[in-house]
ROKOLMAR-355304 format. One line per field, with one value per residue: x, y, z of N, C-alpha, C, CB in turn; residue in three letters. Coordinates in Angstrom, 3 decimals, m for minus. Glycine has a CB too. Layout:
ROKOLMAR-355304
n_xx: [X, ...]
n_yy: [Y, ...]
n_zz: [Z, ...]
ca_xx: [X, ...]
ca_yy: [Y, ...]
ca_zz: [Z, ...]
c_xx: [X, ...]
c_yy: [Y, ...]
c_zz: [Z, ...]
cb_xx: [X, ...]
cb_yy: [Y, ...]
cb_zz: [Z, ...]
code: [Ala, ...]
//
This chain:
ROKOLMAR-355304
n_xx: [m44.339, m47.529, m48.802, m51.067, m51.887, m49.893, m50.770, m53.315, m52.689, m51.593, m54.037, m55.865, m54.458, m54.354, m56.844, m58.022, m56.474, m57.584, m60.382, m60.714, m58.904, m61.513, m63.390, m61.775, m60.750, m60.442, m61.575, m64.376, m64.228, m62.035, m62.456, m64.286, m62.940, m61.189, m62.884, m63.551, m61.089, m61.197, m63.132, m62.585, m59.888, m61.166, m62.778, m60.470, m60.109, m62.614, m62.022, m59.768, m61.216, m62.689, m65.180, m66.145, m68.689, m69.715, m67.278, m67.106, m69.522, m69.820, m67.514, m68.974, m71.306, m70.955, m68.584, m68.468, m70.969, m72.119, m70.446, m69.280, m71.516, m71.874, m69.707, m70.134, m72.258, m71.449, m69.555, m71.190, m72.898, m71.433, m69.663, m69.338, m66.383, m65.732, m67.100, m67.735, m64.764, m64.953, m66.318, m65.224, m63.232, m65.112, m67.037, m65.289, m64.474, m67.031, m67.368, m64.604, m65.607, m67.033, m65.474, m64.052, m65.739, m66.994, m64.550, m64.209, m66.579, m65.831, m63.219, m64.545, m66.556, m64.401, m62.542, m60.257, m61.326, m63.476, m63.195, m61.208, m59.169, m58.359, m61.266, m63.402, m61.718, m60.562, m61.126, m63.205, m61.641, m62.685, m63.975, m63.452, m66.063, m67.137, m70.326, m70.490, m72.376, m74.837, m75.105, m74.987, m77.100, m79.439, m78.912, m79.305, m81.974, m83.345, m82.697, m81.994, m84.183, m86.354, m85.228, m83.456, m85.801, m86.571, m84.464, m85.131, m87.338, m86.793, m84.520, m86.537, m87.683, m85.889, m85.790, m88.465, m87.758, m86.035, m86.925, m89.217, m87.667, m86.199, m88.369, m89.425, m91.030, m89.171, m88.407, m86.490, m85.695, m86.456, m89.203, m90.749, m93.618, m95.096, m97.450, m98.183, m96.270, m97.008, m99.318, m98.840, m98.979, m97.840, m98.572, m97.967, m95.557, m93.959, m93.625, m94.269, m92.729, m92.555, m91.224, m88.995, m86.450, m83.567, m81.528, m78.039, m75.006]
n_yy: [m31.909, m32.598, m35.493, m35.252, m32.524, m32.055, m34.534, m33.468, m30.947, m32.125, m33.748, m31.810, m30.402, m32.222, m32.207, m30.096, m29.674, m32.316, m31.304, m28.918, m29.639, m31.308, m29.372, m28.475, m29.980, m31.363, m33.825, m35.977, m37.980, m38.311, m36.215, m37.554, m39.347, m37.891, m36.579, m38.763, m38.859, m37.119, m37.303, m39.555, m38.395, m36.680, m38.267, m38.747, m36.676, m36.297, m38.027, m38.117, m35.758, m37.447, m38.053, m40.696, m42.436, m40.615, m40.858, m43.120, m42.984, m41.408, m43.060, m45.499, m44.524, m42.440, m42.865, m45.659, m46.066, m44.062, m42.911, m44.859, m44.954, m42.508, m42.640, m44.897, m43.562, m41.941, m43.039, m44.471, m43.048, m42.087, m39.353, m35.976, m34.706, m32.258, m29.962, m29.273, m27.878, m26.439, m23.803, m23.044, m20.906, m19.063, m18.908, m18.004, m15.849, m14.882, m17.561, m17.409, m14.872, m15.277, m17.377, m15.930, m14.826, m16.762, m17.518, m15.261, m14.991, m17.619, m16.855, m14.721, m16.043, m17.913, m17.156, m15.457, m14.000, m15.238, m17.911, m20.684, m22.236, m20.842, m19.651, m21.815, m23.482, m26.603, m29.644, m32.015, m34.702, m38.084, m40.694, m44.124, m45.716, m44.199, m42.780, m41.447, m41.924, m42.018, m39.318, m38.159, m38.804, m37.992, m35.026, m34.494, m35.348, m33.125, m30.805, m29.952, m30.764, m29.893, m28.570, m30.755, m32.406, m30.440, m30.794, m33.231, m33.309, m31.964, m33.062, m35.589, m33.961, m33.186, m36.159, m36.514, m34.715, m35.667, m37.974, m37.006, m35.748, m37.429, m39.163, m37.977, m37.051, m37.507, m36.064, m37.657, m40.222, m43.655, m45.832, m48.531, m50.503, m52.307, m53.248, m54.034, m55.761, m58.022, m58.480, m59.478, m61.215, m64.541, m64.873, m61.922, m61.719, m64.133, m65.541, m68.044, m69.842, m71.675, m73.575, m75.095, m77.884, m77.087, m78.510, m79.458, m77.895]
n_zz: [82.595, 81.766, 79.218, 77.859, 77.095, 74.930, 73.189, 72.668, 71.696, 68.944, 67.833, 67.727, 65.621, 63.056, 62.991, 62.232, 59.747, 58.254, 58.532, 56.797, 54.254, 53.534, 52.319, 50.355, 48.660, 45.795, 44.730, 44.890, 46.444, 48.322, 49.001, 51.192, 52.304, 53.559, 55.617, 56.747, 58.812, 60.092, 61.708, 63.163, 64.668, 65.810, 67.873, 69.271, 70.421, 72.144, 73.671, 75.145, 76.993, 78.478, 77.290, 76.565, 75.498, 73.528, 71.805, 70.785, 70.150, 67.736, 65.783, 65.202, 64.549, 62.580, 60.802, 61.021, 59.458, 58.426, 56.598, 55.274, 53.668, 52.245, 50.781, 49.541, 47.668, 46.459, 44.604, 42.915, 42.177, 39.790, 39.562, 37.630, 37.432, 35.817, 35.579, 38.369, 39.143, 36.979, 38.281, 40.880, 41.143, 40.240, 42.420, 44.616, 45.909, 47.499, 48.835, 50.748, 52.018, 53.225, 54.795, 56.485, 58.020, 59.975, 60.512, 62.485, 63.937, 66.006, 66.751, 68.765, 70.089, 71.278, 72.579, 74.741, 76.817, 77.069, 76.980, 78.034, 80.285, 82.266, 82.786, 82.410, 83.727, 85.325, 83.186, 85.490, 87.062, 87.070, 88.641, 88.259, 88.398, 87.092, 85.089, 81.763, 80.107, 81.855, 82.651, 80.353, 79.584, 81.611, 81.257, 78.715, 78.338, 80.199, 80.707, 77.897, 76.718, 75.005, 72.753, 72.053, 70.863, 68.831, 67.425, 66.475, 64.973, 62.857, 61.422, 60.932, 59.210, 57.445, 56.147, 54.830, 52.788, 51.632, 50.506, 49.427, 46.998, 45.836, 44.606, 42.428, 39.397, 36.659, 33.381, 31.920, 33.177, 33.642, 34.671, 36.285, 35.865, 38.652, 38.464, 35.513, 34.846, 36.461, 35.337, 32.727, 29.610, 28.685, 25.362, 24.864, 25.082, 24.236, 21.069, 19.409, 16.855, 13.819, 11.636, 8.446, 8.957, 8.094, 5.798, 6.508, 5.454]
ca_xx: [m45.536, m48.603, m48.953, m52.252, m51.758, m49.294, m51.879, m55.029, m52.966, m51.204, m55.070, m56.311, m53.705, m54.641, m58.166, m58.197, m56.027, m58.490, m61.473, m59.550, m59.166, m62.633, m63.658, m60.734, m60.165, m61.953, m62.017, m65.246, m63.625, m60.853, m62.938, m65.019, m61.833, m60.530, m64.229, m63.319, m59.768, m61.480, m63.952, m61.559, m59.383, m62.235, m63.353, m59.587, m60.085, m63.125, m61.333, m58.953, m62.108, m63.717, m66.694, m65.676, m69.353, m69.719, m66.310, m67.650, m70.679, m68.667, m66.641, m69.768, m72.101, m70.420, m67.455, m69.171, m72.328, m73.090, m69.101, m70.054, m72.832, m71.333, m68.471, m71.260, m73.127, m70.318, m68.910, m72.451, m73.285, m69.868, m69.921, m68.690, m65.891, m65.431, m68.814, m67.530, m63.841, m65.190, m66.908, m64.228, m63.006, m66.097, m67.285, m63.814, m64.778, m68.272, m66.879, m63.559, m65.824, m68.161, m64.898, m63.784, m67.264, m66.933, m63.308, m64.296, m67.560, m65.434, m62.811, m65.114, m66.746, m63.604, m61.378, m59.647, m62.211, m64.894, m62.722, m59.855, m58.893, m59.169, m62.583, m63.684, m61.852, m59.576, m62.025, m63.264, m60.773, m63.763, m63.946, m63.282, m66.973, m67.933, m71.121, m70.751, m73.815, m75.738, m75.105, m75.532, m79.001, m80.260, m79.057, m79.956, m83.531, m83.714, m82.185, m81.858, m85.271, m87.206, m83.985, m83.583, m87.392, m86.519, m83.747, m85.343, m88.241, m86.011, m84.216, m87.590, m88.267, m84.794, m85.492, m89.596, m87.843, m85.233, m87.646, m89.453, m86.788, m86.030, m89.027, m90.372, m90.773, m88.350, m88.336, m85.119, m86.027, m87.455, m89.627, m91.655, m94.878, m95.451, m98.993, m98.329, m95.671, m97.545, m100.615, m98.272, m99.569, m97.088, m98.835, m97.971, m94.337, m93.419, m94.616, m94.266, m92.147, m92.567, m90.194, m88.605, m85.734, m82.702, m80.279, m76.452, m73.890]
ca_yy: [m31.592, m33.958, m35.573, m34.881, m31.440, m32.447, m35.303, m32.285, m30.433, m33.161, m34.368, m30.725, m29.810, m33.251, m31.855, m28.273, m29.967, m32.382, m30.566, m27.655, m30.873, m31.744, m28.112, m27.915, m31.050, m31.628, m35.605, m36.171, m39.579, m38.052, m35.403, m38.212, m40.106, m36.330, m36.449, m39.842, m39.072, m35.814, m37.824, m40.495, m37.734, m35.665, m39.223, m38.668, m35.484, m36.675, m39.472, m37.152, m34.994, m38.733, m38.473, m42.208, m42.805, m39.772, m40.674, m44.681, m43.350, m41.086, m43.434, m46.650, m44.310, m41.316, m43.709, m47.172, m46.266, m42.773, m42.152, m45.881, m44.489, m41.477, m43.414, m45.660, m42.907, m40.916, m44.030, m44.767, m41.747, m41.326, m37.648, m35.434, m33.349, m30.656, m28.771, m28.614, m27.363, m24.654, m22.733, m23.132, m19.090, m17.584, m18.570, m18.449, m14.824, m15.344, m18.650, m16.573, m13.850, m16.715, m18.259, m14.690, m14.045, m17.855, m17.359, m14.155, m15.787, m18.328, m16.148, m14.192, m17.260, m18.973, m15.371, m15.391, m13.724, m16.174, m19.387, m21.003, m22.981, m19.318, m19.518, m22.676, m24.576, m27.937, m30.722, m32.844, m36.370, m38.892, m42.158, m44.949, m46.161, m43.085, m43.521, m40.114, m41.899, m41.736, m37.763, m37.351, m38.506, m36.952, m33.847, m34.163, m35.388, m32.177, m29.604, m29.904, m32.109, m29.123, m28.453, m32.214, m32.613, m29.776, m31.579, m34.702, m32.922, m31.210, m34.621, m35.804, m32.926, m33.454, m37.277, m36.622, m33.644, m36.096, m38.418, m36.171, m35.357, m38.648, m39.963, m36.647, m37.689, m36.902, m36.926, m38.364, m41.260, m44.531, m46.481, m49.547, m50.453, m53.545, m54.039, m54.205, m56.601, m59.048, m58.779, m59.923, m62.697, m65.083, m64.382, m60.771, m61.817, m65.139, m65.820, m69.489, m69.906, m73.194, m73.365, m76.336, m77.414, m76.792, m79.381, m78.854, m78.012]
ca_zz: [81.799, 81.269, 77.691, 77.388, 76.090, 73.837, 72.344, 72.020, 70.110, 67.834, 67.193, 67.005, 64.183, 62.305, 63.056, 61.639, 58.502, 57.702, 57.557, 55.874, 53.314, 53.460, 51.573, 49.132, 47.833, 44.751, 44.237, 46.385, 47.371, 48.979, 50.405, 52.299, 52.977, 54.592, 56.335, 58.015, 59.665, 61.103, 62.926, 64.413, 65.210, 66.996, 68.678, 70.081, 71.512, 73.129, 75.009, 76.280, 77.485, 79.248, 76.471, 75.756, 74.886, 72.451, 70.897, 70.642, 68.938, 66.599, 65.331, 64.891, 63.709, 61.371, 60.110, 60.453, 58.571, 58.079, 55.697, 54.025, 52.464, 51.530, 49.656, 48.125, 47.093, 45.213, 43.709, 42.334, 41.100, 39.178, 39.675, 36.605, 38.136, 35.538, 35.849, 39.723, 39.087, 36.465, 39.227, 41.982, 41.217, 40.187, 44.173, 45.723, 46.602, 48.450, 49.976, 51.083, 52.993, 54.335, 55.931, 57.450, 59.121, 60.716, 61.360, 63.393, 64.920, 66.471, 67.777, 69.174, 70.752, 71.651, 72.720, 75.904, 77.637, 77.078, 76.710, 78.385, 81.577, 83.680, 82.688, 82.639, 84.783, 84.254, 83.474, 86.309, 87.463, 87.756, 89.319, 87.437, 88.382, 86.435, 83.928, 81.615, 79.390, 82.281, 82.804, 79.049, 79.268, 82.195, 80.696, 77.324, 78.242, 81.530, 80.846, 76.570, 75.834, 73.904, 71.644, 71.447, 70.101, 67.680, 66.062, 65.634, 64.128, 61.652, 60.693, 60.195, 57.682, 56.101, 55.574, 53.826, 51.991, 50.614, 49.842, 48.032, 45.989, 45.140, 44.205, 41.961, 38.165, 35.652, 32.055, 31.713, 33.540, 33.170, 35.259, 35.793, 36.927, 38.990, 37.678, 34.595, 35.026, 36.669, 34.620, 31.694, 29.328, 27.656, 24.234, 24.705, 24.793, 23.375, 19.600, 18.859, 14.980, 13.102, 10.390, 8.656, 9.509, 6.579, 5.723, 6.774, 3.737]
c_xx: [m46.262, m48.448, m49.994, m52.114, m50.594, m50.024, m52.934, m54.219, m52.128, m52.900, m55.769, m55.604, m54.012, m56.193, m58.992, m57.594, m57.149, m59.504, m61.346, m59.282, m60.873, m62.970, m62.864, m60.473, m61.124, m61.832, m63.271, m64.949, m62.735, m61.409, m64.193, m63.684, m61.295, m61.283, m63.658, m62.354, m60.384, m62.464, m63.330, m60.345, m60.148, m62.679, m62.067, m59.828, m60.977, m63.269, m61.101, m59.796, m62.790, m64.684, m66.772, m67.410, m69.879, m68.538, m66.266, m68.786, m70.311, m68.489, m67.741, m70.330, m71.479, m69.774, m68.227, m70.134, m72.399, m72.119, m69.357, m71.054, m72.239, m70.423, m69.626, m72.084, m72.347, m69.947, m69.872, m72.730, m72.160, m70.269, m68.776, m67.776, m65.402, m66.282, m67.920, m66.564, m64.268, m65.861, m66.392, m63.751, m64.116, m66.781, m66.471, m64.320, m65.638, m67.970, m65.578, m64.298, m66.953, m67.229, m64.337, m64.991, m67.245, m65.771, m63.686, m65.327, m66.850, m64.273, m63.045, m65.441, m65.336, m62.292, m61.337, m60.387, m63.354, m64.750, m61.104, m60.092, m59.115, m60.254, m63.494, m63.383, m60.981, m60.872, m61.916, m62.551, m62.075, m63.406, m63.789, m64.908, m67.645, m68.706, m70.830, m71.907, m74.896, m76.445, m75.579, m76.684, m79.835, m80.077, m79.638, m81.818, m84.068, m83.639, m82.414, m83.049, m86.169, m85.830, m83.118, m84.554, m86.910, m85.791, m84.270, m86.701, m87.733, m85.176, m85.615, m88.081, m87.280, m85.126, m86.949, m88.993, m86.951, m85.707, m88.451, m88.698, m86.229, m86.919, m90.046, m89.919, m90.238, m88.215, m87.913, m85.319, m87.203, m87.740, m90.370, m92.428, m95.019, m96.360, m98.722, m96.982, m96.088, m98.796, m100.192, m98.567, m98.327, m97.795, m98.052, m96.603, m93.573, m94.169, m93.476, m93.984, m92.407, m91.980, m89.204, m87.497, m84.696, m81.430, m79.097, m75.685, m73.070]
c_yy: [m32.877, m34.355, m35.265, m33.429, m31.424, m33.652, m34.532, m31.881, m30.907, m33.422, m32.748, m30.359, m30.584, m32.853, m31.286, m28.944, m30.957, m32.304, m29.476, m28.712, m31.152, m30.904, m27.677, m28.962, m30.737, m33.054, m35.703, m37.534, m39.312, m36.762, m36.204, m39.072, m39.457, m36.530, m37.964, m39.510, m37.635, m36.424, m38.716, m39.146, m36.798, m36.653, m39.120, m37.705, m35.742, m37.725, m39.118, m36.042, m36.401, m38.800, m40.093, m42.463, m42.247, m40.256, m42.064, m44.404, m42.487, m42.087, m44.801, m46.282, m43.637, m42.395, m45.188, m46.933, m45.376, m42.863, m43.343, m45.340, m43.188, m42.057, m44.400, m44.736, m42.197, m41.725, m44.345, m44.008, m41.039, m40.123, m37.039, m34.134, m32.151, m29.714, m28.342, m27.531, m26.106, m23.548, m22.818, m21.288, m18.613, m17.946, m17.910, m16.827, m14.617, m16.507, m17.902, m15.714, m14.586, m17.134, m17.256, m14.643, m15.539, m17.903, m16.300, m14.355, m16.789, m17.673, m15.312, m15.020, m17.526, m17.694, m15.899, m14.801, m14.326, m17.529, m19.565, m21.278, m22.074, m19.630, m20.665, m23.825, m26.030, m28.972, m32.000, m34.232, m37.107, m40.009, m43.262, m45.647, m45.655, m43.110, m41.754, m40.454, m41.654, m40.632, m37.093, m36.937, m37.736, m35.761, m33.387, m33.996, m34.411, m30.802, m29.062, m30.449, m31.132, m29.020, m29.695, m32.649, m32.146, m30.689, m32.823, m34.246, m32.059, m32.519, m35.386, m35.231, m33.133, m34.440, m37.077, m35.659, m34.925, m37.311, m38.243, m35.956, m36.425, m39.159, m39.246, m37.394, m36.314, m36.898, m37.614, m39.571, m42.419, m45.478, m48.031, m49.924, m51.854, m54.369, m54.492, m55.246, m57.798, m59.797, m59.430, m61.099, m63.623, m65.117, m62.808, m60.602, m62.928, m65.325, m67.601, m69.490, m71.245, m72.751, m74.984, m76.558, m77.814, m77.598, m78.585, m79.032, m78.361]
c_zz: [81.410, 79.496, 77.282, 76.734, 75.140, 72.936, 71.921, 71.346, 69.023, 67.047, 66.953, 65.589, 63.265, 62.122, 62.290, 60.168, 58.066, 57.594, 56.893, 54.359, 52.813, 52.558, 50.437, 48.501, 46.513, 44.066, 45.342, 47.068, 48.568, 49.995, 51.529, 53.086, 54.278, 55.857, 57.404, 59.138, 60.124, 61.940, 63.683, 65.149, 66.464, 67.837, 69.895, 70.892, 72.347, 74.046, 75.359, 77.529, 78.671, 79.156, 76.035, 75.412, 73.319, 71.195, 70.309, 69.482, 67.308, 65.552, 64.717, 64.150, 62.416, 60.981, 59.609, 59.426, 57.687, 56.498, 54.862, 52.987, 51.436, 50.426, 48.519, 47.589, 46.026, 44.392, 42.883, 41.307, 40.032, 38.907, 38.461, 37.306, 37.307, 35.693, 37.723, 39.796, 38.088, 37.276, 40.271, 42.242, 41.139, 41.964, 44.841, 46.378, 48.144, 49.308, 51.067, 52.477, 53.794, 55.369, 57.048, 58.236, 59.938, 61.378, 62.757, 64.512, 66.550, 67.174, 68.888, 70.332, 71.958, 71.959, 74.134, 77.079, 78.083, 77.169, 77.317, 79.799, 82.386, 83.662, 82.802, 83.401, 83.982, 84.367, 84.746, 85.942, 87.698, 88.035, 88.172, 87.105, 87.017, 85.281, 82.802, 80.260, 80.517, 82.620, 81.511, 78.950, 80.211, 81.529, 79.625, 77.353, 79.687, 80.843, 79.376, 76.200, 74.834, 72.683, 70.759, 70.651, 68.838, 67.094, 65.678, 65.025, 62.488, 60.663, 60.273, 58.982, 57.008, 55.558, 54.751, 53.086, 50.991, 49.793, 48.997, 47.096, 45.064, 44.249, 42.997, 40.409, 37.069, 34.226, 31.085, 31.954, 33.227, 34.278, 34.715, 36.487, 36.736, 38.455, 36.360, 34.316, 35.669, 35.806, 33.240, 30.919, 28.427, 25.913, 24.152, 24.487, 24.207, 22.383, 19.703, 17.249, 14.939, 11.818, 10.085, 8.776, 8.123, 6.955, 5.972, 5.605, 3.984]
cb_xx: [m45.156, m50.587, m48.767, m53.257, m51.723, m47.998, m52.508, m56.129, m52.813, m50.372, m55.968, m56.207, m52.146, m54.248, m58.291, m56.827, m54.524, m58.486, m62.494, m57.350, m58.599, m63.353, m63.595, m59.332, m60.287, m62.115, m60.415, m67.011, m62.503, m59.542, m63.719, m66.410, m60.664, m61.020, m66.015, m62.758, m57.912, m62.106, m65.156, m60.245, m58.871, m63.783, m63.650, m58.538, m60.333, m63.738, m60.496, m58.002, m63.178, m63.878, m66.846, m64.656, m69.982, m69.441, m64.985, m68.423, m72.493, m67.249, m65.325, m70.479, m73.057, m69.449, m66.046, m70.034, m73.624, m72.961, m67.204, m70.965, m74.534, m70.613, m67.010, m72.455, m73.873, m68.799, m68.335, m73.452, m73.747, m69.071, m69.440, m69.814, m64.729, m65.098, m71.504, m67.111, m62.828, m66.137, m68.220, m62.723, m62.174, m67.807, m67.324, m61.486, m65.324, m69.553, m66.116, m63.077, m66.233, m68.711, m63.635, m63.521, m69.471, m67.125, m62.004, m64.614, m68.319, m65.369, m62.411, m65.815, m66.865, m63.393, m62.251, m58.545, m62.455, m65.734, m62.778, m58.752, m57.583, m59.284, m62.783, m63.779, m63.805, m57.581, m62.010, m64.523, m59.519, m64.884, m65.428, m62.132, m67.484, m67.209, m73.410, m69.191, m74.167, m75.649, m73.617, m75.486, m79.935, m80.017, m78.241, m79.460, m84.147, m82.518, m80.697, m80.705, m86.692, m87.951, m82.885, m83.652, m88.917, m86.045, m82.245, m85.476, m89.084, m84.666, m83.342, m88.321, m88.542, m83.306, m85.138, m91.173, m87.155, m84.005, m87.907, m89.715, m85.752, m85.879, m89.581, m89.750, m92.309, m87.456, m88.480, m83.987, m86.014, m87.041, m90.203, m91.234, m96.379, m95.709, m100.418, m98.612, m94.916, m97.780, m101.548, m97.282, m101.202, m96.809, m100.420, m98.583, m93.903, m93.195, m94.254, m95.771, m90.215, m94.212, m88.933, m88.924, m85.638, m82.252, m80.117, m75.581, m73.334]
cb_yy: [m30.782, m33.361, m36.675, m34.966, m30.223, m32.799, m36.402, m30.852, m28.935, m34.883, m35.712, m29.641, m29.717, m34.699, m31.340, m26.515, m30.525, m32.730, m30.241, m27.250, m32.281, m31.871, m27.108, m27.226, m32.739, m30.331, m37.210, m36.148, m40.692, m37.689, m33.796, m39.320, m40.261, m34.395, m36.634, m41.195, m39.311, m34.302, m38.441, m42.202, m37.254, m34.772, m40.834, m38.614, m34.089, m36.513, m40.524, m36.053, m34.221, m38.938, m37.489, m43.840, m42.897, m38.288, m40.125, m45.444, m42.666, m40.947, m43.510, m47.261, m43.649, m39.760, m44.029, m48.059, m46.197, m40.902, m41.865, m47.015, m43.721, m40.547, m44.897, m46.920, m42.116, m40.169, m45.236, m44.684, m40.445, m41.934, m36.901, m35.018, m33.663, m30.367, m30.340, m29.579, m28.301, m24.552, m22.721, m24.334, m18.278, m17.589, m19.663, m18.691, m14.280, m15.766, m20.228, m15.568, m12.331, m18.588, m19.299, m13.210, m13.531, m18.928, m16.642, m12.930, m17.036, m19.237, m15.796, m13.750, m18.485, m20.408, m13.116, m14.753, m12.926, m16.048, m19.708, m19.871, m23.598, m17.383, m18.964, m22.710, m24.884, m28.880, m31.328, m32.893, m36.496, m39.066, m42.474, m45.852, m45.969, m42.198, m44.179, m39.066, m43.415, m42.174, m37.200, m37.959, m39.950, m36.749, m33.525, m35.585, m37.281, m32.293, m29.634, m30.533, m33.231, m27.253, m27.795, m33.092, m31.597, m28.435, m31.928, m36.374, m32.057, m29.939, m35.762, m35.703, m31.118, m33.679, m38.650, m36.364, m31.878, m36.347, m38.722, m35.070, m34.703, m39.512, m40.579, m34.508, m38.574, m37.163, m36.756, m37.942, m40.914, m45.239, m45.622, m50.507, m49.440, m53.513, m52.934, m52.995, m56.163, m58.805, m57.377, m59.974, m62.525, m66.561, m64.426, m60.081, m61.561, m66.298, m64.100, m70.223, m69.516, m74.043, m71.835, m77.031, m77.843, m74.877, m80.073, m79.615, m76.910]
cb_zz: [80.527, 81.573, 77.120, 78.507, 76.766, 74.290, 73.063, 72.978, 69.972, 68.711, 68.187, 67.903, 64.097, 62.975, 63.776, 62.668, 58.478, 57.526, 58.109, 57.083, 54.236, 54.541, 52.415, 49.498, 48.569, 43.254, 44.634, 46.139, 46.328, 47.831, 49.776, 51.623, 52.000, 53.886, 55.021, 57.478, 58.871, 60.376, 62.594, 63.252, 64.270, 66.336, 67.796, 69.596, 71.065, 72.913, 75.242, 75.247, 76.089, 80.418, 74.831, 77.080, 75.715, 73.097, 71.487, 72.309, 69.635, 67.226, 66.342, 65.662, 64.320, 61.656, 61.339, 61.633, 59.258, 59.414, 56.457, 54.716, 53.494, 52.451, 50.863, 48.584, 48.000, 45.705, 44.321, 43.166, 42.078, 37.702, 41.625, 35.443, 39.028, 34.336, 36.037, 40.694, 38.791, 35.190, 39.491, 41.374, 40.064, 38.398, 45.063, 44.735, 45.684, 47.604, 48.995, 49.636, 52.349, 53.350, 55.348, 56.695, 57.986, 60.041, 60.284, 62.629, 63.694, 65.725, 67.464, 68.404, 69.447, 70.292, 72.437, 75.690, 77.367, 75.836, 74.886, 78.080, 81.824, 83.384, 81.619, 82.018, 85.147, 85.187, 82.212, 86.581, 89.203, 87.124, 90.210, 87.999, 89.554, 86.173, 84.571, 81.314, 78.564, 82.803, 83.160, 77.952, 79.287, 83.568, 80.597, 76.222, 78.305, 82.995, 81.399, 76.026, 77.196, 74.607, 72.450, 72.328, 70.725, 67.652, 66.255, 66.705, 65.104, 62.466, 61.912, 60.846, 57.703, 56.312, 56.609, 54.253, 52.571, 51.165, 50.203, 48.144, 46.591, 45.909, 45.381, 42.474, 37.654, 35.897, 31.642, 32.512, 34.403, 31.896, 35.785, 35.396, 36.601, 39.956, 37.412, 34.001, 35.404, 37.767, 34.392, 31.991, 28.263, 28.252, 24.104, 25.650, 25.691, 23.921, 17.496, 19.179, 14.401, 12.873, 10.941, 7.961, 11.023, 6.140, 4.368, 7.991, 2.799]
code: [Unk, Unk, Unk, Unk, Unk, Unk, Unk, Unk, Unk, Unk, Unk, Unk, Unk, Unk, Unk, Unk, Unk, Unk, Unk, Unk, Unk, Unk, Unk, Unk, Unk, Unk, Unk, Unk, Unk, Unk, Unk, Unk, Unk, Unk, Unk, Unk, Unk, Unk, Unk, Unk, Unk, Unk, Unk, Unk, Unk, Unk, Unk, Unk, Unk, Unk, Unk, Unk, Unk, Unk, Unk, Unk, Unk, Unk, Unk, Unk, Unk, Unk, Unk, Unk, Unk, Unk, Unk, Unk, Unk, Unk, Unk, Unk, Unk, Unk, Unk, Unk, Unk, Unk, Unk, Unk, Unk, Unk, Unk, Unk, Unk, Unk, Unk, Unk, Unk, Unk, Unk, Unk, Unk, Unk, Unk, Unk, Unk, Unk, Unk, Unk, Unk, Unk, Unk, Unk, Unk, Unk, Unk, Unk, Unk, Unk, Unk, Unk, Unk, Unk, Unk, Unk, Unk, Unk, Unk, Unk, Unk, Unk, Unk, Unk, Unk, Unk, Unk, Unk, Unk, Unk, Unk, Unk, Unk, Unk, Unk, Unk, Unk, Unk, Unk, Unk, Unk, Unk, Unk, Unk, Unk, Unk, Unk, Unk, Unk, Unk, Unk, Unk, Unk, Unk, Unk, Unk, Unk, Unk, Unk, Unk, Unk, Unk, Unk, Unk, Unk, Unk, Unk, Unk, Unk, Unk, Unk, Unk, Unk, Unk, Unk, Unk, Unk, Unk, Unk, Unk, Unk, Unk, Unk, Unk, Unk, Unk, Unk, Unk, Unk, Unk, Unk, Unk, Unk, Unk, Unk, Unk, Unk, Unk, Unk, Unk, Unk]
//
């Protein structure tokens, strides 16, 4: 027996556990920490598949950059975790029958009739030459390029929505305006004392 299917499903079971982590934890540190070791783990599975560029950009972009931010953003914002944990049961219901209708989606999907080596076939042995960025892109930009557009028009609308949201005035908050920081006169802030000066006792 090959090792390779004994490595998919060592890194699948590490897979399914931490993003199963990711949703239940409730430190959000530990649920981005969870969030990392499910993407190096999924970068594994797509080595074993011979995505090595997908599982390269994985691991530079999500982990290198994207999960940084995330960790600097939670740590920043010291997040108040009892407001979260008091509404953990009154969801648990509605989240519960959310994860049944995805559980069932995906079996459905991924059922023996629709999925599996009968059906699909053992993945192609390629050449060592073998480019599989160069196949990505023809495909992505042939076959996928309207559905590609869409998403980067939708990431466009996520990033002005979140800028909006950022930048909307609050009445909590306090700002400061440039102009009026430059226009500043040293009268307006230093006073000049004269006073005499008092012997030492």
């Amino acid at each position: 027996m090959s090792i390779e299917p004994i490595l998919f499903y060592i890194f699948s079971t590490i897979l399914v556990l931490a993003s199963a982590a990711v949703v239940t934890v409730r430190n959000p540190v530990y649920a981005a920490l969870c969030l990392v070791l499910a993407f190096f783990t999924c970068a594994a599975v797509w080595l074993l598949l011979e995505a090595e560029f997908l599982a390269l950009v994985l691991v530079l972009v999500y982990v290198g950059a994207v999960m940084v931010l995330f960790l600097f953003v939670i740590m920043m914002l010291d997040i108040n975790l009892t407001p979260s944990k008091e509404g953990f049961i009154k969801y648990l219901p509605a989240g519960g029958f959310v994860a049944l209708l995805i559980l069932i989606e995906m079996s459905v999907v991924l059922g023996p009739e629709n999925f599996g080596i009968d059906i699909t076939g053992e993945p192609l042995k390629h050449a060592a030459d073998y480019s599989n960025t160069k196949d990505l892109g023809a495909t992505l930009y042939t076959e996928y390029a309207y559905p590609f557009e869409i998403a980067g028009a939708l990431l466009l609308l996520a990033i002005v929505a979140a800028i909006a949201l950022t930048m909307r005035r609050r009445p909590d908050s306090k700002y400061q305006d440039p102009a009026e920081q430059v226009a500043v006169r040293r009268n307006d802030r230093v006073r000049m004392v004269k006073m005499a000066a008092e012997k030492k006792q």
